[in-house]
N, C-alpha and C positions, 0 to 999 in steps of 0.2 A: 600183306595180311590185312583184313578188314579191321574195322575199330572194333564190331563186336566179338572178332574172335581176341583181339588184342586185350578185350576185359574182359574174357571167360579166362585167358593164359594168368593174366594179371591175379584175379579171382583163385585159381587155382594155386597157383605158387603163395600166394596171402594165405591161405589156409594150412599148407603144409608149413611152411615158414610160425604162421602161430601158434598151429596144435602144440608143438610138447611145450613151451614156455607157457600157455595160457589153459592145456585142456590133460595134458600129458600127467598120468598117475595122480591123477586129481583127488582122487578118495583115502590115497597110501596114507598119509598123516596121520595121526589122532587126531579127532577134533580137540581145535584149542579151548582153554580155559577163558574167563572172562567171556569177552564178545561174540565171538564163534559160537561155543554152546548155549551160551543168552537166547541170543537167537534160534537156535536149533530148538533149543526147548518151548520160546513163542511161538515157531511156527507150528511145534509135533502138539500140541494144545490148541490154537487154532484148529487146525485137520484135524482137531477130533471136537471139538465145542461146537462149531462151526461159527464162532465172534469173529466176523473180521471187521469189525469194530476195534474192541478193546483186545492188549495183547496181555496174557497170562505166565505169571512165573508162581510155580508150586501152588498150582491152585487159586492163587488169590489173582486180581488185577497188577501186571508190574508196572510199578512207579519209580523204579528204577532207569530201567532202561524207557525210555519215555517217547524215543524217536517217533515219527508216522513211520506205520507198518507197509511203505511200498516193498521195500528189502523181504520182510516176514511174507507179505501175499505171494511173491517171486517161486521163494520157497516151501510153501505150501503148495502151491500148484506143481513142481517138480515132485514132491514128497506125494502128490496124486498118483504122476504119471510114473513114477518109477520106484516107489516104497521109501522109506523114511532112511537116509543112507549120508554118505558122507558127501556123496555124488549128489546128489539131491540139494543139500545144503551148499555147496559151493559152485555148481552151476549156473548159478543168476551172475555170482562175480565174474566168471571167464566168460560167459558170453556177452555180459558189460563192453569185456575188453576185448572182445572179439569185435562186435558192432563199433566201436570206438576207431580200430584199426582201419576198420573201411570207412567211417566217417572220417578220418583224417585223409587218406587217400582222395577220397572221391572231391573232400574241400581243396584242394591241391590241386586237382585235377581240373575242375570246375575255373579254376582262376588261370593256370600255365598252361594248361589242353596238353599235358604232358605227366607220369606217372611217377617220373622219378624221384621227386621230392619227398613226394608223398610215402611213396615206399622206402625212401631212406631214413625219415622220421620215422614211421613205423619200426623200422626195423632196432631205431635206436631204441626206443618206447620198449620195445621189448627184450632187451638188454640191458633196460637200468634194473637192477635188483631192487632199490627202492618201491618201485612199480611191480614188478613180476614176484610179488611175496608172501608170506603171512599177512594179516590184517587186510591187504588189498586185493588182488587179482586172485592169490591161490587158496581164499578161504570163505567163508561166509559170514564175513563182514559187510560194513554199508559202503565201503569208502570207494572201492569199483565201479558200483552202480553209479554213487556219487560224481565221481570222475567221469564219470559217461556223459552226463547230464549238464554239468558246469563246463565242460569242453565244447560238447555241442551248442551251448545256448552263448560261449563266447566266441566260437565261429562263425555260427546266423548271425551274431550282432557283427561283427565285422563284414558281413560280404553284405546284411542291409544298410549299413554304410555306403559301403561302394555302390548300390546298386537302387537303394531306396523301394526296392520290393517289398509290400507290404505282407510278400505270404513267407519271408526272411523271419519279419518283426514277427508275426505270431508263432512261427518256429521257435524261437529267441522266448518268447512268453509261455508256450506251451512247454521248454524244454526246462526253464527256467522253475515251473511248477513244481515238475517231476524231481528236478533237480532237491528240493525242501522239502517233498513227502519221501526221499531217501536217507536224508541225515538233515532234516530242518532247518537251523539258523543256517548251517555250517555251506547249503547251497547258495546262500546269498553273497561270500565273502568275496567272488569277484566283481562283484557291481562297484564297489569303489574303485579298480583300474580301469573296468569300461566307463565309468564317469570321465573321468582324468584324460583319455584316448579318445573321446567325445570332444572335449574342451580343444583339445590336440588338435583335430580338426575340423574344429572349430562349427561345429554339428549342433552345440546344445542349442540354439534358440529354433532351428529347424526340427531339432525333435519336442523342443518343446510345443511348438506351431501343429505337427503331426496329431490328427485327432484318432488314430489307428493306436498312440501312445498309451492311450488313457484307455479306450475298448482292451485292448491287449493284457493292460497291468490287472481289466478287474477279471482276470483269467486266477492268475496265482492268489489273490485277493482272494477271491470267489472261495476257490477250492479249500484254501488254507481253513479260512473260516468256518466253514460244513465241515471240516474235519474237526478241526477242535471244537468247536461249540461242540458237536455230539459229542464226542468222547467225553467232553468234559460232564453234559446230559447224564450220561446213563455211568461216568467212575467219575464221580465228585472228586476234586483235589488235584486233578489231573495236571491244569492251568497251572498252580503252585509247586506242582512237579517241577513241568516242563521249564517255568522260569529259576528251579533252584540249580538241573541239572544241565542245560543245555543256553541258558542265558546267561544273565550275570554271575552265575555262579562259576562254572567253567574258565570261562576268560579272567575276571574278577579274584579269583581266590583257587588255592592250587587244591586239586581235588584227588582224594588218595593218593599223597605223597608224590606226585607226579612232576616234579618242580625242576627246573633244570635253566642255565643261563639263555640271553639273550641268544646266543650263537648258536645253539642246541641242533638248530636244522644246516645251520649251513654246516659245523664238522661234521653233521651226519653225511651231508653229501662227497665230503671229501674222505673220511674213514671207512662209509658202510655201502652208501644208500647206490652212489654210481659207479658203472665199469670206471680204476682208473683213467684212462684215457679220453672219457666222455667228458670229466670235469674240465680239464686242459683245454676242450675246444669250445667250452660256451661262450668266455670270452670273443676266442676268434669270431664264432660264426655269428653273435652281434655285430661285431665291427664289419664285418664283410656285406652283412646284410642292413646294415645302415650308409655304406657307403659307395653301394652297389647301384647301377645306372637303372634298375628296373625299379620304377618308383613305388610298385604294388609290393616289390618284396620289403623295398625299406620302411613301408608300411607295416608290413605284415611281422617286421624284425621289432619296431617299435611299441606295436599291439604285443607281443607277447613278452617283451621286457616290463614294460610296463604291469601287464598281470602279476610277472612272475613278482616283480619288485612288491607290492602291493598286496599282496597275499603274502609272502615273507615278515610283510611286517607287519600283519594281523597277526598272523601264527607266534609268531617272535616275541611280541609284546603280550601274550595271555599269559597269566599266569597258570595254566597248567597246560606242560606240552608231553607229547609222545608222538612216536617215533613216525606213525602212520598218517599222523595229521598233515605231511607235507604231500600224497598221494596226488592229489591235483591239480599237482606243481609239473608234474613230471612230464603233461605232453606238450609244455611248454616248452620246459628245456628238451625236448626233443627236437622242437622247432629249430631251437638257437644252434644248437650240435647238428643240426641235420642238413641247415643253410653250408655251415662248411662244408661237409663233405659233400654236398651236392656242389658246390662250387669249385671241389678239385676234380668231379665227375663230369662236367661240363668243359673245364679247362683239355682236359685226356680224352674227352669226344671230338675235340677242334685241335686238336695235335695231329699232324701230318705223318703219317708214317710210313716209311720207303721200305721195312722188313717186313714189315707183315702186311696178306690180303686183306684182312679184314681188320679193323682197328676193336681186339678186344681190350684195348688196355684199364677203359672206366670199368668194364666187370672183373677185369680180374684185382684192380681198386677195390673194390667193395668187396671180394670174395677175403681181399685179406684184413680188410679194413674189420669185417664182422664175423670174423672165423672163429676167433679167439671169445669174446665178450658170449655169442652166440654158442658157443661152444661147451662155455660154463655155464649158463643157464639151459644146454640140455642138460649138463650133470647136477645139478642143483634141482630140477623139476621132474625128467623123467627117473632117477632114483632117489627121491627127497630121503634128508637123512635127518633127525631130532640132532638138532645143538648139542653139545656134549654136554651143558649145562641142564637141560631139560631131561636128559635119557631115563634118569631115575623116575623124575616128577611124570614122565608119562609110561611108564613099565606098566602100572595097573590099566591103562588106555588100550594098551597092542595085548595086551591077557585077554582084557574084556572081547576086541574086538575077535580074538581066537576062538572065545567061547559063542560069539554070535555066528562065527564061520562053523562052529563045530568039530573044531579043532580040539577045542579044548569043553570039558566037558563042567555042567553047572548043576548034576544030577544030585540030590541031598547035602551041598554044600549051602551056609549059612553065611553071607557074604555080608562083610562089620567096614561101617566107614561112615565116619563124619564129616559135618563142615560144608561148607558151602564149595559143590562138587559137581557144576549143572555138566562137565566132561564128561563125567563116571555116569552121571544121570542119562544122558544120551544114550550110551550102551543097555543099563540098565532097559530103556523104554525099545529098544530093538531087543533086547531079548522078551518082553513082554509082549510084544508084537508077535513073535514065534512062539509061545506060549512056549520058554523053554527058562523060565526067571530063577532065578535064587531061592531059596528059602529067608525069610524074614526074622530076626527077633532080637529083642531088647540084648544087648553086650551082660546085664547084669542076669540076665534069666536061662543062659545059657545049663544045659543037661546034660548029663553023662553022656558018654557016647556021639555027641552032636561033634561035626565037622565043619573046620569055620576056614574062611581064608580072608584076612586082611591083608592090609599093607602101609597103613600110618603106625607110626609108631608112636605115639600116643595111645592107638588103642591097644598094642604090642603090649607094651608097657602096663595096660588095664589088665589084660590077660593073665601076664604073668603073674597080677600081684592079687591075683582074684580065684584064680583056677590054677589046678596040679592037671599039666596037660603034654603032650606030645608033639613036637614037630614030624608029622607024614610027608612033607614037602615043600620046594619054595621053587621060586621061582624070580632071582634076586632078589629084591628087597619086597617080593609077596610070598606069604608064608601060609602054610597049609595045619591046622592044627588038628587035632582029635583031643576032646575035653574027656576027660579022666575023673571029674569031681572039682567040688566047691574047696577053696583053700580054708584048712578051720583055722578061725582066728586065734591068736596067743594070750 
């Protein structure tokens, strides 16, 4: 078989193998609370203001959410081509991790002139849960795209190591950019392990000699700067933002309650984040890949210990952690896990076999190796299911999205809800879109005869203590009223 039919085959099975973990029932969800709608509502305000400048929550400039809008343009441009959806908003994530997949392949490829490595990291990459979840690949969060960018630009920097290509080093500069206009600081926190794997070997004063080093750097330099300066131009405070939320403030000082021990990331790896049996072989597949005859892999085994080490203990030592922040970490430990089992794949390709014509024994390795892990992550992706913890917290989410399908109807209903809600806000702006919206009005000015459907009970609780009214309908913890009259006071 030719090489190029060998990377159309490769090509093809990569796609099927990623669709349902990265692209499978992609929209099913509700959009989440916090980050996901954050963003959906930046971007549905961009596409309509046309600022792709400054990003916008409730009308005003947000200074909240403060990141550079590379994530928000993503989605905005999907929100052109295919209307303001759920699909929409989480498409930049999976095809992050789609182009990720093939950029780890082809880096693999590029160094062995052979596929397998490559595709067994892959294939582990999309098996850790950690990776394939909420906050990162299955939502429209930054931390995918992010992942994309910091993986690629600490690959170029490895292979211009090896290779001293100066169009490596601007790959490495240019990715490195993108990597900061996707979540900021937080693009930057592998440079201290590529420092340290530099020293390694023994590199710095040749890169420091390198006058491609210095051209290169005023790339991110450049860009950063015409980004903030304007922004900070045309929404004064911007600067004071950005350093309260995403600088010293963050790392520095724990921010909404978000505070957890040093260890926070590593039991997540061992209780949540990885397939059982993925965590058992990081160990190994360092050890094998440090002490393995092929000097590029014991390289390539040291490069990614080191990141991973190094970034662990950024994350570790901030004082505000969660769950998603370790996202970046993951196509490392792919590496680490992936060297094993490419090395017992390798061992069963060089095994002699007198029963069988054709030696399947490394694929039917791998078939059982990734059955299971692969298995749970199509039931986890292609029927995603709400945590039993959350099923309540988003019941008004899968209504609303019934009412945008038309399922469910929004015709003279007065729809009551407070609080900082940009979820509920998403559906609301799809049905405004379809010009099929709610009726509007004050909880206190409510009229005879007017039909209301809430679902806080707080405002439950208003209702009752306010209006002589009727329940028409619920629909678990969302309830359907007909107002009756004003309660007269005692």
């Amino acid at each position: 078989m030719s090489f190029r039919y060998q990377l159309l085959l490769l090509f093809l099975l990569l796609v099927v193998l990623c669709y349902i973990p990265l692209f499978g029932h992609l929209g099913n969800l509700a959009i989440r609370i916090y980050d996901e709608s954050r963003l959906a509502s930046n971007a549905y305000l961009m596409h309509k203001n046309g600022n792709w400048l400054v990003t916008y929550f409730d009308g005003k400039p947000d200074m909240w959410n403060t990141k550079p809008p590379l994530m928000i343009w993503l989605q905005v441009l999907f929100i052109k081509l295919i209307g303001f959806s759920e699909l929409a908003i989480r498409l930049p994530s999976a095809i992050s991790a789609f182009i990720l997949c093939g950029g780890i392949v082809t880096f693999f490829y590029r160094i062995f002139k052979e596929w397998y490595l490559g595709f067994i990291v892959v294939m582990v990459l999309i098996t850790c849960h950690g990776y394939v979840n909420l906050h990162a690949t299955r939502t429209g969060d930054y931390d995918s795209l992010l992942t994309l960018f910091t993986t690629l630009y600490c690959l170029l920097y490895f292979l211009f190591l090896e290779s001293n290509k100066k169009a490596l080093l601007y790959g490495f500069f240019v990715c490195l950019t993108f990597s900061i206009l996707a979540k900021s600081v937080t693009g930057l926190l592998f440079l201290p392990g590529l420092f340290i794997y530099t020293i390694y070997r023994k590199k710095v004063l040749e890169i420091l000699k390198n006058k491609h080093v210095y051209i290169g750097f005023l790339i991110p330099v450049t860009v950063c700067f015409v980004y903030y300066y304007s922004r900070e131009l045309v929404n004064p405070g911007y600067l004071k933002a950005v350093f309260e939320n995403e600088l010293g403030g963050r790392y520095l000082n724990v921010i909404e309650e978000h505070k957890a021990s040093f260890w926070y990331y590593y039991l997540n790896f061992i209780d949540f984040q990885l397939y059982p049996i993925w965590y058992l072989l990081l160990i190994p597949g360092f050890l094998i890949g440090m002490f393995h005859s092929n000097e590029i892999l014991r390289r390539i085994t040291i490069f990614s210990a080191t990141l991973l080490v190094c970034f662990f203990l950024v994350i570790s030592t901030a004082k505000t952690k969660l769950e998603w922040y370790d996202v970046p970490m993951y196509p490392f430990i792919a590496i680490l896990i992936g060297i094993f089992i490419w090395f017992v794949v390798v061992i069963l390709f060089n095994y002699k076999t007198t029963f069988l014509r054709w030696n399947i024994l490394p694929f039917v390795f791998l078939f059982l190796i990734f059955i299971t892990p692969y298995r749970r992550m199509v039931n986890k992706t292609y029927l995603p299911q709400e945590y039993s913890w959350e099923k309540e917290f988003y019941n008004i989410s899968y209504y609303l999205k019934d009412v945008v399908k038309g399922h469910e109807s929004s015709k003279d209903l007065i729809f009551l809800g407070e609080g900082y809600a940009p979820q509920i806000d998403f559906y609301l702006k799809q049905l405004d879109e379809n010009k099929r919206s709610f009726i509007w009005k004050d909880k206190a000015k409510l009229a005879e005869n007017d039909k209301v459907v809430c679902y806080q009970q707080e405002v439950k609780d208003y209702l009752y203590n306010h209006y002589e009214m009727e329940q028409i309908g619920n629909r678990q913890n969302i309830i359907y009223f007909k107002i009756n009259g004003k309660k007269i006071a005692n």
